[in-house]
C-alpha positions as a printed Julia matrix, in Angstrom:
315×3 Matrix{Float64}:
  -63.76  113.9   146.96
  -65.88  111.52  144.31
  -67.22  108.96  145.32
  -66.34  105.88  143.4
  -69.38  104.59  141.26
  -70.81  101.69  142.53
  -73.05   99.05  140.47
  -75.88   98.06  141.88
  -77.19   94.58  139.95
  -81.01   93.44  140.13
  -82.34   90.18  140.21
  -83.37   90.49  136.76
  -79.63   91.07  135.73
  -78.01   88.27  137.63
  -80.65   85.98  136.27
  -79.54   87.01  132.69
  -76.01   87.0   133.08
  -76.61   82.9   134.81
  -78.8    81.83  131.5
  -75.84   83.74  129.28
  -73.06   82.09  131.09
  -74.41   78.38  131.24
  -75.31   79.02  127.35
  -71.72   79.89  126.88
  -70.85   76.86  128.91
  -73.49   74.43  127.54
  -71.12   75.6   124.46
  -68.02   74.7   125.1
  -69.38   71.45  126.59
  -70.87   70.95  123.2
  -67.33   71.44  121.37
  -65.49   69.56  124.51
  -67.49   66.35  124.21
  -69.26   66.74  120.56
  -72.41   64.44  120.0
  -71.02   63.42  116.59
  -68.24   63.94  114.45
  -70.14   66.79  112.27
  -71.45   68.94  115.45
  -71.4    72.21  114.63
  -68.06   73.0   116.66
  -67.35   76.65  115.42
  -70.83   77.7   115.43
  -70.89   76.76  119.13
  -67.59   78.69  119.61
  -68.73   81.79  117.8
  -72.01   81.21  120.43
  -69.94   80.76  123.35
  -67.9    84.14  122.61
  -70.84   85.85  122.54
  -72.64   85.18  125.44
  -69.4    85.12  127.35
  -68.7    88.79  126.52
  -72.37   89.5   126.77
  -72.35   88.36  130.59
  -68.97   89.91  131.13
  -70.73   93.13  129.67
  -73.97   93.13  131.97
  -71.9    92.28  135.12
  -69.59   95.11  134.32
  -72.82   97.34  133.54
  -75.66   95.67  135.71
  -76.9    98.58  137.05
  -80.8    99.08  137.32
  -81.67   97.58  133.46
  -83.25   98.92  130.57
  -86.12   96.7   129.65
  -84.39   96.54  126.05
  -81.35   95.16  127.67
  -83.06   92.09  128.74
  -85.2    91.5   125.47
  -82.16   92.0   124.17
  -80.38   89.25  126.22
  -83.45   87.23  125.51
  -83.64   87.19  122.09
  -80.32   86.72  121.98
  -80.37   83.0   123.42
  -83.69   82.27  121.17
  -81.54   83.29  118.46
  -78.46   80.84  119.76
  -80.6    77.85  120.47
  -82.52   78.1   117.02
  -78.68   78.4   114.88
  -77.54   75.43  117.32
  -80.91   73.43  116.66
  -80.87   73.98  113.05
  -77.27   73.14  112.27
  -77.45   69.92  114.59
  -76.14   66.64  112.96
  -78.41   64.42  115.65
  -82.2    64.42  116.72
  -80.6    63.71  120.6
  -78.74   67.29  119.8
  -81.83   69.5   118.43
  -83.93   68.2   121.58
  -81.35   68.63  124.54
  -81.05   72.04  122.76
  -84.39   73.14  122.62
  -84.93   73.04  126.22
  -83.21   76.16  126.31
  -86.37   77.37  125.05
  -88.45   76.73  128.39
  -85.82   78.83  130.35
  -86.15   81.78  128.52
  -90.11   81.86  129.03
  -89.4    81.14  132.47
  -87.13   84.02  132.86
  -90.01   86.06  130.49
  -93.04   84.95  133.21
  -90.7    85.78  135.92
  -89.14   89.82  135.78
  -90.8    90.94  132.13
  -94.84   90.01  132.84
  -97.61   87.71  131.52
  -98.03   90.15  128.25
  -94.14   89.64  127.51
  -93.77   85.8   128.41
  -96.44   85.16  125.98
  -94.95   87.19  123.58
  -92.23   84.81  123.94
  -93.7    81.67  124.06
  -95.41   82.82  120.19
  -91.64   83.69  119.37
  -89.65   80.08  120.65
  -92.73   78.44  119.14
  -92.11   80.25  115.32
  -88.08   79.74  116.18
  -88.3    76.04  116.82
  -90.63   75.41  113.86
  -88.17   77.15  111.2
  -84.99   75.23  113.14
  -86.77   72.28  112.38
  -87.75   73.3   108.64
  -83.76   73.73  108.39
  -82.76   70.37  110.05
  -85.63   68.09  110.22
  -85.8    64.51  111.12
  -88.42   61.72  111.98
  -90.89   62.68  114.58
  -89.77   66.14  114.32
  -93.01   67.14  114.76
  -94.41   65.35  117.55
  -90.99   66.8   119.15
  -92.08   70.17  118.81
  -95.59   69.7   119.77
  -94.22   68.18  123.02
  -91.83   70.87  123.4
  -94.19   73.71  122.96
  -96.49   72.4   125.26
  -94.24   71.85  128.23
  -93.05   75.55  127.07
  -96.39   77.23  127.13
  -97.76   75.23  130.06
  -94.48   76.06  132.24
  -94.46   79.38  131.29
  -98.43   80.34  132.07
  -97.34   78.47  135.55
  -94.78   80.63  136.36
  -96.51   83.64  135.32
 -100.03   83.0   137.34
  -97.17   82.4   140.56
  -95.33   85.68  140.13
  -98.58   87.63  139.41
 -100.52   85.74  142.63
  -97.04   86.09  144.91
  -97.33   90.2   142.98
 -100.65   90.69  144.42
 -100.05   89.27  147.99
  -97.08   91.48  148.67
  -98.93   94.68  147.77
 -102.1    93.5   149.24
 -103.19   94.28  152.99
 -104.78   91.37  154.46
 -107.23   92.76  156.78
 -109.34   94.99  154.22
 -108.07   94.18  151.02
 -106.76   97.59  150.15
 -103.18   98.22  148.68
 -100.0    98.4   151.41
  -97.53  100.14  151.65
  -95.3    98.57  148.57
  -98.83   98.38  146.73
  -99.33  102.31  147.02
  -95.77  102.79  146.35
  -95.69  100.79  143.5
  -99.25  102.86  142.29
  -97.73  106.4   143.26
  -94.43  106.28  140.72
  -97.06  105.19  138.08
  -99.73  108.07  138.97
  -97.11  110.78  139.49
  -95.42  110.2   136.61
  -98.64  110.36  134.67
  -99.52  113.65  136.82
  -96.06  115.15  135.49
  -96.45  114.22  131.73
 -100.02  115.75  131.72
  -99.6   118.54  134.12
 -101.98  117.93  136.21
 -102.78  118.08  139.91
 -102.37  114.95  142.36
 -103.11  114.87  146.07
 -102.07  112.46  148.74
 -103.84  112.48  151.67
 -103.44  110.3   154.85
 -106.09  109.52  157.53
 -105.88  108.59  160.78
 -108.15  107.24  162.98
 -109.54  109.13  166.38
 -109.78  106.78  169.31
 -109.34  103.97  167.45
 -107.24  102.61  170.44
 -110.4   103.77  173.05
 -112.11  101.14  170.6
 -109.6    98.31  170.85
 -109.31   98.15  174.48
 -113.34   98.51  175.17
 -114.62   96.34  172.19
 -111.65   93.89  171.32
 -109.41   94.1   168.56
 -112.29   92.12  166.93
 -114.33   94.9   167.09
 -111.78   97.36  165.81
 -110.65   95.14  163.07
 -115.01   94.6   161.94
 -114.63   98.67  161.62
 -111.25   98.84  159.66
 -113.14   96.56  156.84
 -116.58   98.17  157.09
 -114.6   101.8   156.38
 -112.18  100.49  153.64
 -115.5    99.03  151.8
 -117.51  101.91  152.38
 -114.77  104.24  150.86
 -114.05  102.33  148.12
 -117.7   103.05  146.84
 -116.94  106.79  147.35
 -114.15  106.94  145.05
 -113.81  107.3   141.46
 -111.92  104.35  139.35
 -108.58  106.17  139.27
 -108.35  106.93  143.24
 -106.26  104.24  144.67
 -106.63  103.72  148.35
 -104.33  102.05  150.92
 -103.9   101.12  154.5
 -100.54  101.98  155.95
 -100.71  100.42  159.45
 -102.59   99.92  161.94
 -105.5   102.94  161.84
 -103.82  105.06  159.34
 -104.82  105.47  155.94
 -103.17  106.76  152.44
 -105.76  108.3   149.42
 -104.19  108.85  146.52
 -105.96  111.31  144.28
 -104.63  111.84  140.49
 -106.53  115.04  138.84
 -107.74  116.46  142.04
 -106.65  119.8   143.7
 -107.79  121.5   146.9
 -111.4   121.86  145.4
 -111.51  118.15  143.98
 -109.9   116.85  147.27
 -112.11  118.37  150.13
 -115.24  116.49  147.86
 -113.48  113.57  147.64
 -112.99  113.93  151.76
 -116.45  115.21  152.67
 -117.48  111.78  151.22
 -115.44  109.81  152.56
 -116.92  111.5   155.95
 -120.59  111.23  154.87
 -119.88  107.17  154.63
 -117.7   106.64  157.88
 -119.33  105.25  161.22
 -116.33  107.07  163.18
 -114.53  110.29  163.43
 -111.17  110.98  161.9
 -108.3   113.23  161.04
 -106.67  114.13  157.92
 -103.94  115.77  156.17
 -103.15  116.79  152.66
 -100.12  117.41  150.42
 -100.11  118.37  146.62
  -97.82  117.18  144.2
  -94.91  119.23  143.1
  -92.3   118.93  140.97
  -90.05  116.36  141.81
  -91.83  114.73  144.65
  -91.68  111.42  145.49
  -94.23  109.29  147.22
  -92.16  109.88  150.62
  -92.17  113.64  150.2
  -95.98  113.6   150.1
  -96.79  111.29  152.96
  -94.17  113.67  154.92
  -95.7   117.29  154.11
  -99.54  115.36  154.15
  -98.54  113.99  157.8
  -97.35  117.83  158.96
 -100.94  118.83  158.06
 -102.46  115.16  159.76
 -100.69  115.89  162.84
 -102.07  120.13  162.67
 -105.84  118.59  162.2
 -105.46  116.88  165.2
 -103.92  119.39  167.34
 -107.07  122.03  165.99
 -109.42  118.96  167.05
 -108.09  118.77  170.72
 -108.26  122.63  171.14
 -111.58  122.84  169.86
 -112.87  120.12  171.96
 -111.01  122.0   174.81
């Protein structure tokens, strides 16, 4: 039996559908209690229509978004506010409405990226200025200097958060080396590269020997001194496009785009030329279809064989 489809809606989605539906209502506030007797009543209706079925549309569809979905939803309400600002019979009317500006380079700085939001701050800032051509009035120009201002300012805010608040969540605090979510984040990028080109990529993970032997006769002190010195040591051994990261505790994850068997055992010879303490590793080429997960699984396998070779030998 099917099963039923199920929606799945991403913050990025629910944040758009919020800004669409308190448009639509700022709307029908606007024709409910007008701010004069010439307000632009059926423009705001024709507004309100659209972002109403606009919302209902993305909560209907909010599944994982296409980015032009959201510029889309964007432009939209730059394109609202501006016919709203222009056609407004009162100064009190343009500026209440142009602070719908700021929220959409919030929203920008927030899912879409510094790159986008200032995209968007250069495109509220040439909107505003031509609503104003349309319907201007005394001081409108100190209004939009003010306006802009806040807008920019608020929006290069936001963005520095999000990218600082970005950083720390894929960041491992100890040596500075991608997590987890950082490597995952790094190995949908670099695969899908490694699939477009055709060309190898390895993951390999490292583990630690005795690193526990270390701990309990040095001090975590001591074993966390020797986690830093070997994540800065490898770094210099890698090229620019190698992304390192620790997993947990003594285990480590080397991502390696352009780099077969040949390419990888160089890459791991020195890594072991540069490290102060033994270790294990295992290996796992890319194949078609693979996800990060599939990789650390089949490079684990081999991890887990190293080791096992290591005790026999030293038996």
């Amino acid at each position: 039996m099917t099963q039923p489809r199920r929606w799945t809606r991403t913050p990025e989605v629910w944040a758009l559908i919020a800004m669409l539906a308190i448009s639509g209502l700022a709307c029908v506030l606007g024709i409910l209690a007008p701010m004069s007797e010439r307000a632009p009543v059926a423009l705001k209706a024709v507004l309100a229509i659209i972002a109403g079925v606009l919302a209902l549309w993305l909560w209907w569809a909010g599944r994982e978004p296409r980015r032009v979905w959201l510029h889309g939803g964007l432009i939209m309400c730059v394109a609202g506010a501006t016919a709203i600002i222009a056609a407004a019979q009162t100064p009190q009317g343009a500026v209440a409405c142009s602070l719908s500006y700021l929220w959409v380079t919030v929203y920008a700085a927030f899912f879409l990226g510094r790159t986008a939001t200032r995209c968007y701050v250069g495109l509220v800032s040439v909107a505003f200025a031509i609503a104003l051509v349309l319907y201007p009035f005394p001081g409108a120009v100190q209004i939009w200097v003010l306006v802009m201002v806040t807008v920019a300012i608020g929006a290069e805010a936001v963005a520095a958060m999000v990218a600082k608040l970005g950083r720390l969540a894929e960041t491992d605090q100890l040596t500075g080396l991608f997590n987890r979510t950082g490597l995952q984040r790094a190995a949908v990028r670099t695969l899908a590269e490694a699939t477009r080109r055709d060309t190898p990529l390895t993951v390999t993970v490292i583990d630690l020997d005795g690193f526990k032997l270390i701990n309990d006769r040095d001090g975590h002190a001591a074993g966390d001194r020797l986690l830093v010195d070997l994540a800065s040591a490898w770094q210099g051994c890698l090229r620019a496009s190698d992304v390192l990261a620790r997993l947990g505790g003594d285990e480590f994850a080397l991502l390696l785009p352009h780099s077969g068997a040949e390419e990888t055992e160089a890459a791991l010879a020195r890594l072991r030329a540069a490290s102060p303490t033994h270790w294990s590793a295992g290996t796992a080429i890319a194949r078609p279809g693979d996800d990060l997960d599939d990789l650390l699984a089949r490079a684990d396998r081999h991890l887990y064989l190293d080791k096992a070779r290591d005790r026999e030998t030293a038996s």
